[in-house]
C-alpha positions in Angstrom: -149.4 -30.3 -75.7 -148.8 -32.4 -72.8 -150.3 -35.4 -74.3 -147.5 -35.2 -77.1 -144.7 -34.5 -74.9 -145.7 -37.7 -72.9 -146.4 -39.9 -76.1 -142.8 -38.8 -77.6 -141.7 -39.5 -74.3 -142.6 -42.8 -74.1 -142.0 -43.7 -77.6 -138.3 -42.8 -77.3 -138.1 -45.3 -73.4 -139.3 -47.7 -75.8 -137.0 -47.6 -78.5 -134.1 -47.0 -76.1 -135.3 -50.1 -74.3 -135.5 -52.2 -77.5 -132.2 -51.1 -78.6 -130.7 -52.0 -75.1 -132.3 -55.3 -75.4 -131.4 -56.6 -78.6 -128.0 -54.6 -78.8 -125.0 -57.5 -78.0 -127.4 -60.1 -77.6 -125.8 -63.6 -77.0 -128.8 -65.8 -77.5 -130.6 -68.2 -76.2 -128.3 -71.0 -74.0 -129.0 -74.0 -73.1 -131.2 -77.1 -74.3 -134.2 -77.0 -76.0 -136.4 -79.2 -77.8 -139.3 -78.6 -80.5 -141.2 -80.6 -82.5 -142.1 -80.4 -86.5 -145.3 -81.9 -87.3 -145.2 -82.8 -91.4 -148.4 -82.8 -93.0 -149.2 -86.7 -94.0 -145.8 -87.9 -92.3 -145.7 -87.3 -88.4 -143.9 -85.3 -86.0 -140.4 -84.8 -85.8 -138.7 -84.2 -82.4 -135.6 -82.0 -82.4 -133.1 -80.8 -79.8 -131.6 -77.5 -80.0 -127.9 -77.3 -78.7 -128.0 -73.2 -77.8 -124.2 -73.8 -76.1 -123.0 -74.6 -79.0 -124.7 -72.6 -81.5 -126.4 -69.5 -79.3 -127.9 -67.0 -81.7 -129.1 -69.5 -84.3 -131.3 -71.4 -81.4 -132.4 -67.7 -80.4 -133.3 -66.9 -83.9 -135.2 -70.2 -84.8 -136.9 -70.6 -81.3 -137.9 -67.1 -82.1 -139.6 -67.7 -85.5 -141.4 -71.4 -84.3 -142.7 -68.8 -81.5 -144.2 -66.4 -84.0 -145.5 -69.5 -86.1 -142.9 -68.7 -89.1 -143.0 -71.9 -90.2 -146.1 -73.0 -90.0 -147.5 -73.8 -93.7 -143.9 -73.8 -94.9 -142.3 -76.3 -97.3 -139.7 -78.2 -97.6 -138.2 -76.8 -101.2 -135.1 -78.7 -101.3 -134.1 -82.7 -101.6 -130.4 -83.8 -102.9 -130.0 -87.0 -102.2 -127.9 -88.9 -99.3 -127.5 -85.1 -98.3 -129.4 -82.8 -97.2 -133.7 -81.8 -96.9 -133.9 -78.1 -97.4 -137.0 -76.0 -95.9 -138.3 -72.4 -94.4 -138.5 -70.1 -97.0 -141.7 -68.6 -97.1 -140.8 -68.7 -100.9 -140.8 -72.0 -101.4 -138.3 -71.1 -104.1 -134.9 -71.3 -102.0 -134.5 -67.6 -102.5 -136.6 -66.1 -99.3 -136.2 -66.1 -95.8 -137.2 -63.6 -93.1 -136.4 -60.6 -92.8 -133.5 -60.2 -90.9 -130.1 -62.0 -91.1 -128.1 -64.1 -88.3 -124.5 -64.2 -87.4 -122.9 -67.4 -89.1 -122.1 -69.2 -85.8 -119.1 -71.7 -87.1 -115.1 -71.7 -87.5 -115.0 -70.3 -91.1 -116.9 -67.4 -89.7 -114.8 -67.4 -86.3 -117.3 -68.9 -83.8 -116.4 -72.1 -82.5 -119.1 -74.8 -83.5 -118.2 -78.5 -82.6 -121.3 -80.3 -84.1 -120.6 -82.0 -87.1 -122.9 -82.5 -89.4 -123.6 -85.8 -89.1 -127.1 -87.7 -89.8 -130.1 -85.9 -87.8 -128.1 -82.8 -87.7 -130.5 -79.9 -88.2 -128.2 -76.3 -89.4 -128.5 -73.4 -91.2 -128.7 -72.3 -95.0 -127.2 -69.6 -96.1 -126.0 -67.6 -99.0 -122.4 -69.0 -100.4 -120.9 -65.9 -100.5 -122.3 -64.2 -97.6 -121.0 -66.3 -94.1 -123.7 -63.7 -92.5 -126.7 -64.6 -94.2 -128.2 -67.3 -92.4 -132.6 -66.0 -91.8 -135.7 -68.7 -91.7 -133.9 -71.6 -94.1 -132.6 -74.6 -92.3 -131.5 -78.1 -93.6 -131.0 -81.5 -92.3 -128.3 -83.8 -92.8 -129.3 -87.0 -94.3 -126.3 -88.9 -93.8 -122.7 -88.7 -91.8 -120.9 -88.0 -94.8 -122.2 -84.4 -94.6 -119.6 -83.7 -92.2 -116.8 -83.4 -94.7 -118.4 -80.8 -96.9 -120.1 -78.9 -94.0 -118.2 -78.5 -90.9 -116.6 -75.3 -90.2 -119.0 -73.9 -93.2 -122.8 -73.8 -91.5 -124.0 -73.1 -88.2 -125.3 -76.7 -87.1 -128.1 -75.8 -83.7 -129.1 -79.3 -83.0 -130.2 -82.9 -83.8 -133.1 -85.2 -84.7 -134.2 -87.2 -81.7 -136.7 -88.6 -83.0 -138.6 -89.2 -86.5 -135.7 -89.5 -88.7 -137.8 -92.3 -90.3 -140.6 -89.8 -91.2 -137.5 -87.9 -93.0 -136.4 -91.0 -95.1 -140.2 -91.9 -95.9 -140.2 -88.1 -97.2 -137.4 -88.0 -99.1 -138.5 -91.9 -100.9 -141.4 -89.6 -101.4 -140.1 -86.7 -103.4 -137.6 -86.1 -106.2 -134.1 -84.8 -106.2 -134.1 -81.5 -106.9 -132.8 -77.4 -105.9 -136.7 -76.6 -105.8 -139.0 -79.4 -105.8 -142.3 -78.5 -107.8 -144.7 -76.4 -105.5 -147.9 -79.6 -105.2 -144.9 -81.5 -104.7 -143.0 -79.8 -101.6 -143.8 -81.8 -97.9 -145.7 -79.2 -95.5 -144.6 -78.2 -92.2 -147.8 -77.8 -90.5 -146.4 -76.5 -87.3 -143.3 -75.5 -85.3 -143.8 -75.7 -81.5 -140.7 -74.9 -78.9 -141.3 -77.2 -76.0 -138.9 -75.9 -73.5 
């Protein structure tokens, strides 16, 4: 009998803790960098802007920690736009399984980055500003900006390897989902600091 009390005990500390914890969470602040290694193209180094964009850097530094990404795809190319990728799917219908808090102006969150070249932000559904998971794109040229901005949560930039992005994308056809032998491989997701 006392062995139960103390195990429902302790269960319950440990939900309440959890629910303390993640309850009006503001995210992860600050700079941080991680890098994408592509299978057959290189590694991609990006920086993570969590002033700007706090609960989408939390979210994504989260699932490189768990190794989300690893052995996802890229699923989506359209051209002199955007490179689409992480959903497990491979499909451009799946993500994790929670949802984010759209961090930009259309949503009510101030969000200066535009979405310029190297810009790295988040897909979401159209009709749902709140739907932002595991998907994220990156902007292939500055022209982005006028369509995007104020629309999607933009977390941070390309510092290096944007090469290895325009060598993919000579590489692969335009398309909402590439065919599956088809999509580039993200063989790993690693938060540096």
């Amino acid at each position: 009998f006392f062995m139960k009390k103390a195990i429902s005990l302790f269960m319950t500390v440990i939900f309440v803790l959890l629910c303390f914890s993640s309850c009006g969470t503001k995210g992860l602040k600050g700079t941080h960098h991680v890098e994408m290694v592509i299978k057959n193209y290189g590694t991609v180094k990006i920086e993570l802007d969590g002033d700007k964009a706090p609960v989408t850097v939390e979210n994504f530094v989260n699932l490189c920690n768990n190794g989300f990404y690893n052995g996802l795809t890229f699923h989506r190319y359209v051209k002199d736009f955007v490179l689409q990728g992480g959903d497990p799917e491979g499909t451009g219908l799946g993500g994790c399984e929670s949802s984010i808090i759209g961090e930009f102006s259309a949503n009510g969150h101030k969000n200066t980055i535009k979405h310029k070249r190297g810009v790295i932000s988040m897909a979401r559904n159209q009709f749902d500003y709140n739907s932002a998971s595991s998907q994220f794109f990156i902007c292939l040229k500055n022209s982005c900006s006028e369509d995007l901005d104020g629309q999607y949560a933009a977390f941070g930039r390309i510092t290096e390897g944007m090469d290895i992005i325009d060598k993919i994308c000579e590489n692969i056809p335009e398309s909402d989902c590439i065919p599956a032998d088809r999509q580039p491989v993200i063989e790993s997701m690693k938060v540096i600091d």
